[in-house]
C-alpha positions as CSV (number, residue, x, y, z in Angstrom):
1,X,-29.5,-0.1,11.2
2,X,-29.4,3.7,9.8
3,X,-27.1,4.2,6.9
4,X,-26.3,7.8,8.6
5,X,-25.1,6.0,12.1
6,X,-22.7,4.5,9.9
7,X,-21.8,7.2,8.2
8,X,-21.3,9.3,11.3
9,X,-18.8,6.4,12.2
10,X,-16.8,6.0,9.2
11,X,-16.0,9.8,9.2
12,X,-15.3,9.2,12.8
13,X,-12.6,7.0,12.4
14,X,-11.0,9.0,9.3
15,X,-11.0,12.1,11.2
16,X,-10.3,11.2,14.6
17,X,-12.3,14.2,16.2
18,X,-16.0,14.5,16.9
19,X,-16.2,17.8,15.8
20,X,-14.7,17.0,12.5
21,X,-16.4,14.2,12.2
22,X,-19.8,16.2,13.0
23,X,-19.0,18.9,10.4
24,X,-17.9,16.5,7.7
25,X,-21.3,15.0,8.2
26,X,-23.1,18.3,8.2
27,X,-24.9,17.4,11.6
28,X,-24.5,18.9,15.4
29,X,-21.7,17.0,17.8
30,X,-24.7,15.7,19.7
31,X,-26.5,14.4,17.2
32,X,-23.1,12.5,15.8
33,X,-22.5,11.5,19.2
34,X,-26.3,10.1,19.8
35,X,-25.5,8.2,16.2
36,X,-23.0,6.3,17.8
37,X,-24.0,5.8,20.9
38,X,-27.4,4.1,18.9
39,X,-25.2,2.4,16.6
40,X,-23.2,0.5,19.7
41,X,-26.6,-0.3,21.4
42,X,-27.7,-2.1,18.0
43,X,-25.0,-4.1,17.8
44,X,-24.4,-4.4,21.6
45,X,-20.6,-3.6,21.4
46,X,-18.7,-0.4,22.4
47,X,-17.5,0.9,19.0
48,X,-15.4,4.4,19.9
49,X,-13.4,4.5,22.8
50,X,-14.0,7.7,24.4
51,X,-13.4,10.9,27.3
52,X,-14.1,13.6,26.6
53,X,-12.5,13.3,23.3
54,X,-11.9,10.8,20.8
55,X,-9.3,8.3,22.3
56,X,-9.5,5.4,19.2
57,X,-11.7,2.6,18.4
58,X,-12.1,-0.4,20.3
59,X,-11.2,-4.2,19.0
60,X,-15.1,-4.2,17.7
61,X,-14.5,-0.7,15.8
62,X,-11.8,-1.9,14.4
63,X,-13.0,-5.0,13.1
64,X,-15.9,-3.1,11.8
65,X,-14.9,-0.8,9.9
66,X,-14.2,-2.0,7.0
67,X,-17.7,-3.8,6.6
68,X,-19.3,0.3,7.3
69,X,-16.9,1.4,4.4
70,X,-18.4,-1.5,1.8
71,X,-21.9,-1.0,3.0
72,X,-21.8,3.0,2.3
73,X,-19.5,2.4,-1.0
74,X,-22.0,-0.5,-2.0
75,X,-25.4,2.1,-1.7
76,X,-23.4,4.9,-3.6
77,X,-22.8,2.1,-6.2
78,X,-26.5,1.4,-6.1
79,X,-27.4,5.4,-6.9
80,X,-24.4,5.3,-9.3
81,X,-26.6,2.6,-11.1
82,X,-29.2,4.2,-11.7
83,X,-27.9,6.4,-14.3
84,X,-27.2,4.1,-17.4
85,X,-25.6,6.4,-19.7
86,X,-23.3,9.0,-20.7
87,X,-25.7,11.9,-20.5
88,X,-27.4,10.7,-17.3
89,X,-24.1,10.0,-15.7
90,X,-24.1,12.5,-12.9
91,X,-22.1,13.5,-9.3
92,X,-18.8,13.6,-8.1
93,X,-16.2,11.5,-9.2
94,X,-13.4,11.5,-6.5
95,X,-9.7,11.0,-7.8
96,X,-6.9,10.3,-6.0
97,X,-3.7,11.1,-7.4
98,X,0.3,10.6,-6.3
99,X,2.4,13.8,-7.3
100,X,4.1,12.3,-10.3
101,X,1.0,11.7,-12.0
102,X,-0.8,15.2,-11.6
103,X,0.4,16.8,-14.6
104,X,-1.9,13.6,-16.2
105,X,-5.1,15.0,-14.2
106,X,-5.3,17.5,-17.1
107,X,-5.8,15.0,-19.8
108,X,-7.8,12.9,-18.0
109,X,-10.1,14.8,-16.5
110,X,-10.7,16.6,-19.7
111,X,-11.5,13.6,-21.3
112,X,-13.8,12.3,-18.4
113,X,-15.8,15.6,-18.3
114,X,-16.4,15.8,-22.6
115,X,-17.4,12.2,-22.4
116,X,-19.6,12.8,-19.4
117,X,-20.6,16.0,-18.8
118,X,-22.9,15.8,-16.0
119,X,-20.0,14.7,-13.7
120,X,-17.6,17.3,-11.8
121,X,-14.1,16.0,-11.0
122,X,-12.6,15.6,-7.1
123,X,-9.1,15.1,-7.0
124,X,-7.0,14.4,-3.9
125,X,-3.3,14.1,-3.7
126,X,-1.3,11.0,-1.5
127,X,0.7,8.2,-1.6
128,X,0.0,5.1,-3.6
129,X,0.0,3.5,-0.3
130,X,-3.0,5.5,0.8
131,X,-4.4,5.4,-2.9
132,X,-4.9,1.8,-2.5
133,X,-6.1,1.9,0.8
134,X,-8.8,4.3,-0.7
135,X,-10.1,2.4,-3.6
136,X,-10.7,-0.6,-1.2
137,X,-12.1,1.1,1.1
138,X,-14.5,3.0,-1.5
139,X,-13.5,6.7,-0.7
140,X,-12.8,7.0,-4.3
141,X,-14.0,5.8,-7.6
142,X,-10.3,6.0,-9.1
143,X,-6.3,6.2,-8.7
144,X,-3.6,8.0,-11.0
145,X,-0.5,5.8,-10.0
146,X,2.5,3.3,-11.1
147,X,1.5,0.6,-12.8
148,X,4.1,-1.7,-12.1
149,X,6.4,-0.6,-9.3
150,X,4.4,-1.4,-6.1
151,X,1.5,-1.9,-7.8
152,X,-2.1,-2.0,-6.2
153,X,-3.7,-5.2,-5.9
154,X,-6.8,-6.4,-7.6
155,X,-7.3,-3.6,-10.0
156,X,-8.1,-2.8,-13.4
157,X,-5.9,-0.7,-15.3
158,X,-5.7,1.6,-18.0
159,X,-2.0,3.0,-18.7
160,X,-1.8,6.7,-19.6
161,X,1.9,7.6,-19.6
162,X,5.4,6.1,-20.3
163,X,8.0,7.9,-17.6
164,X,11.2,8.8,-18.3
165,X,13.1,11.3,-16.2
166,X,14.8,15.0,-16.9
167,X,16.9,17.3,-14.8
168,X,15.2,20.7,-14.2
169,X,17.4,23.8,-13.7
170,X,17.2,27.5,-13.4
171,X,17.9,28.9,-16.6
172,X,21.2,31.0,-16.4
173,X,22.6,28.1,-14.1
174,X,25.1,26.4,-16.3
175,X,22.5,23.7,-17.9
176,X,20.8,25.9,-20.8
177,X,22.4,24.7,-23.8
178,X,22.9,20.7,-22.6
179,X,21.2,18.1,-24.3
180,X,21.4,15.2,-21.8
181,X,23.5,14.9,-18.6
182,X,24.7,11.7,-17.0
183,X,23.6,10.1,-14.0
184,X,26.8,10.2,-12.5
185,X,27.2,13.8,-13.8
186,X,23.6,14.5,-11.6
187,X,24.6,12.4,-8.8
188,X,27.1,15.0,-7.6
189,X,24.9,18.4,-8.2
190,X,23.2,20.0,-5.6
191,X,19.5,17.8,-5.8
192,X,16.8,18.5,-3.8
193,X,14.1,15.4,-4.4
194,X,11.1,13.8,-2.7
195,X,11.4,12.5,0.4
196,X,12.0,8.5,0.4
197,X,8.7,7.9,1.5
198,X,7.2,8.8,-1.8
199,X,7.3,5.9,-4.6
200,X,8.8,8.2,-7.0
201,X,12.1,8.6,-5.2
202,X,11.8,4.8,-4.2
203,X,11.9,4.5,-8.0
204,X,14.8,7.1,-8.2
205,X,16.9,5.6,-5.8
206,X,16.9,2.5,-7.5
207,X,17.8,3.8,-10.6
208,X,20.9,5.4,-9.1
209,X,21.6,2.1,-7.6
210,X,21.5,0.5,-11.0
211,X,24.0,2.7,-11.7
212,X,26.2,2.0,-8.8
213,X,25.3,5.4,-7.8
214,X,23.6,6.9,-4.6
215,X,22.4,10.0,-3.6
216,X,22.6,12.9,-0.6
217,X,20.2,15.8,-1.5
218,X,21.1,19.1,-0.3
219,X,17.0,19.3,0.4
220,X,14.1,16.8,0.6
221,X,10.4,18.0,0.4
222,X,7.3,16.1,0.4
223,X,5.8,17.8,-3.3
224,X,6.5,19.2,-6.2
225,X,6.0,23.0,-5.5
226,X,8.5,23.1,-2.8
227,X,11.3,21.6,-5.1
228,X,10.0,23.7,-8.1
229,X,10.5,26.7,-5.4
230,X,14.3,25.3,-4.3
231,X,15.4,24.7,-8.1
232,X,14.3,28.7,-9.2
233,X,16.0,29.6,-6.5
234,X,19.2,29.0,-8.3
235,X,21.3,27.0,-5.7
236,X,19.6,23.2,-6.2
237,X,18.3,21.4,-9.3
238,X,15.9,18.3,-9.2
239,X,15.2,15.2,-11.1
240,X,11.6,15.1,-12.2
241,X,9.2,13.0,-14.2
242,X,9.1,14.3,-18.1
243,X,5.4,15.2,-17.8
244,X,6.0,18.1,-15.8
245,X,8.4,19.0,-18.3
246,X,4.8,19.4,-20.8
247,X,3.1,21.1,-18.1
248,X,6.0,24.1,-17.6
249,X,5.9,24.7,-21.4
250,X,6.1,27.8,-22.1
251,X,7.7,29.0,-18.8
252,X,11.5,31.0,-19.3
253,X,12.9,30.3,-15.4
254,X,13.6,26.8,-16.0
255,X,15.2,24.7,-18.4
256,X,14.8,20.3,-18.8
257,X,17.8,17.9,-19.4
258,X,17.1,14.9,-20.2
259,X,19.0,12.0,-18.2
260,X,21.4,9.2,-20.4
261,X,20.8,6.7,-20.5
262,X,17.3,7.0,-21.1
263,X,15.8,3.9,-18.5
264,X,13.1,1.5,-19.4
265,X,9.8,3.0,-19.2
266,X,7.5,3.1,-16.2
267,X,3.8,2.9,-17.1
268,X,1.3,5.1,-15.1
269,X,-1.9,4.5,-15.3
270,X,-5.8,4.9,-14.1
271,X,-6.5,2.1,-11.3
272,X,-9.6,1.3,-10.6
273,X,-11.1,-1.6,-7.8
274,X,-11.6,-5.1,-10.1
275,X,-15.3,-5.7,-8.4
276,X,-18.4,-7.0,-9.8
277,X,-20.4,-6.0,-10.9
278,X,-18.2,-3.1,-12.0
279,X,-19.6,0.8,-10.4
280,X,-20.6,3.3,-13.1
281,X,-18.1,5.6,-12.0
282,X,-15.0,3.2,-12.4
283,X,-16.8,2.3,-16.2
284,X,-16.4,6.2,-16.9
285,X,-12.8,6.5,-15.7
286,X,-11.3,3.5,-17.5
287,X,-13.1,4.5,-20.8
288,X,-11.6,7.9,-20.3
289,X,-8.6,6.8,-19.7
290,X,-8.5,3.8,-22.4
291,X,-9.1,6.8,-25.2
292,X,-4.8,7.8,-24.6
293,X,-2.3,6.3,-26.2
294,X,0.6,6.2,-23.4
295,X,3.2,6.8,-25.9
296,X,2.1,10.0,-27.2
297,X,-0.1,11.3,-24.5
298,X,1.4,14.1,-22.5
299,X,2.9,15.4,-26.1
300,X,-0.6,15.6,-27.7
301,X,-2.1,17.3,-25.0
302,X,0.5,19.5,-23.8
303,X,2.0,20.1,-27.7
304,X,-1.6,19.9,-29.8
C-alpha cells in the first residue's frame, strides 16, 4: 500500500473536491484520481463515492479514515524522530488556535522558535471542537485552547494564561475615565459578541447567567476583527478576554473596563495529544509552553 494513495485520500475527504484535493497534494486530477481508484482495488472496497464530482465517502471510507489519518501522522512522527535535539529539530510545526487565545500565539511562538530555531510556525484558527478533532486526527502537532471548560480529551497540558474579562469601547464614548463597570451595567449596552457557537461566548453566557443576567447583542460575528471593527465604530462595545487588552497597547481608539466582579479564572493552555511514545514536535510545544508562568504571562510579554 503507497503512503501517497493515502495521502491523496485523506486530502480527499478534508476537501471534498478533486481538484482541491489534487492541488493540495501537488499532483494532476488524474493522477489523484488513479490513486484512488488503486487504493480501492487493494483493498477491494469502493472508498469515494463518485459522478463526475465528489459525492462523499462510502460506509468503507468512512470507516477508514481515521486509520489513513494515524498511518500518515504515525510516519511524520517517525521523520520527527529522527531529529533528537534542539538544534536538529526542523519543519513545520502546525498550530491550531481558537480566537481567544491568539493574542498567546505571540509568546508562544516566540518562545518555540528561540528554543528551536530550525522550526517555522503554522497557525490555523477554529473552534475547540475542530481543535480536538485535529490533534486526534494528527493534522497538528498542538492546540491553544480552554483548559477546563469543554476540555479536550486525552491531552497533555501546559497552562499559559488566567482569563478574566474587560469591556472594550471607543474612546470618546462615555467609558474613558471608568475603572470597572458591572455586569448588569454591560448587560444593557449595545454588545456586539461572538456568535454562540464559539466556546468563548458559551463561557460568557454563563457568566451572565450566574448573574441572573442574559444577553441580546445588537451584532454577533464569528471573530475578533469584525467586533474590533463594530466597537470603533462608536455605536456597540464588546466584552473581550484581557489578553487582547495587552495586544492593543499602545492603540488611542479604544479604551478597556474591567468587569466587577472579577470571575474565577479560566486557564488556557497548550494541548497536546497524550500518545506514546510522545512526537518530537508535541515535546517542543509543551516545553515552550511550560517556560510561562500563567499568572504573569501576557503582562511580561506585552509590558517587558
Amino acid at each position: 500500500m503507497q503512503l501517497q494513495h493515502l495521502r491523496y485520500f485523506v486530502a480527499l475527504a478534508r476537501t471534498r473536491h478533486f481538484a482541491m484535493a489534487a492541488s493540495q497534494c501537488g499532483v494532476s486530477q488524474p493522477t489523484l484520481s488513479a490513486g484512488l481508484a488503486a487504493l480501492e482495488h487493494e483493498l477491494g472496497k469502493r472508498l469515494v463515492e463518485r459522478d463526475r464530482r465528489f459525492i462523499g465517502l462510502t460506509e468503507q471510507g468512512a470507516a477508514i479514515l481515521p486509520w489513513a489519518e494515524q498511518a500518515l501522522g504515525a510516519v511524520r512522527g517517525l521523520a520527527q524522530a529522527a531529529s533528537s535535539d534542539a538544534a536538529a529539530l526542523s519543519g513545520e510545526f502546525r498550530l491550531f488556535v481558537i480566537p481567544s487565545a491568539q493574542p498567546l500565539v505571540g509568546p508562544f511562538g516566540d518562545a518555540l522558535l528561540r528554543s528551536y530555531p530550525g522550526l517555522t510556525l503554522a497557525v490555523t484558527a477554529g473552534t475547540s471542537r475542530e481543535i480536538e478533532h485535529a490533534l486526534h486526527a494528527n493534522e497538528v502537532d498542538a492546540g491553544l485552547t480552554y483548559l477546563d471548560h469543554e476540555p479536550p480529551t486525552n491531552m497533555l497540558v501546559a497552562p499559559l494564561h488566567n482569563e478574566q474579562y474587560r469591556l472594550i469601547a471607543r474612546s470618546g464614548t462615555g467609558f474613558d475615565g471608568l475603572n470597572s463597570i458591572s455586569w448588569e451595567a454591560a448587560a444593557g449596552l449595545p454588545l456586539c459578541l461572538l456568535h454562540q457557537g464559539m466556546q468563548y461566548r458559551r463561557i460568557l453566557d454563563a457568566q451572565f447567567a450566574s448573574h441572573g443576567l442574559s444577553v441580546s447583542p445588537k451584532s454577533i460575528a464569528d471573530n475578533y476583527i469584525s467586533l474590533f471593527s463594530l466597537v470603533r465604530s462608536g455605536h456597540f462595545v464588546s466584552i473581550v478576554p484581557d489578553a487582547y487588552a495587552g495586544l492593543f497597547e499602545g492603540v488611542d481608539w479604544c479604551r478597556f473596563v474591567p468587569i466587577a466582579p472579577e470571575v474565577p479564572v479560566r486557564r488556557m493552555g497548550l494541548v497536546v495529544v497524550n500518545r506514546d511514545p510522545l512526537g518530537s514536535m508535541a515535546r517542543a510545544g509543551l516545553s515552550a509552553a511550560q517556560q510561562f508562568d500563567p499568572g504573569d504571562m501576557i503582562e511580561k510579554f506585552y509590558h517587558p
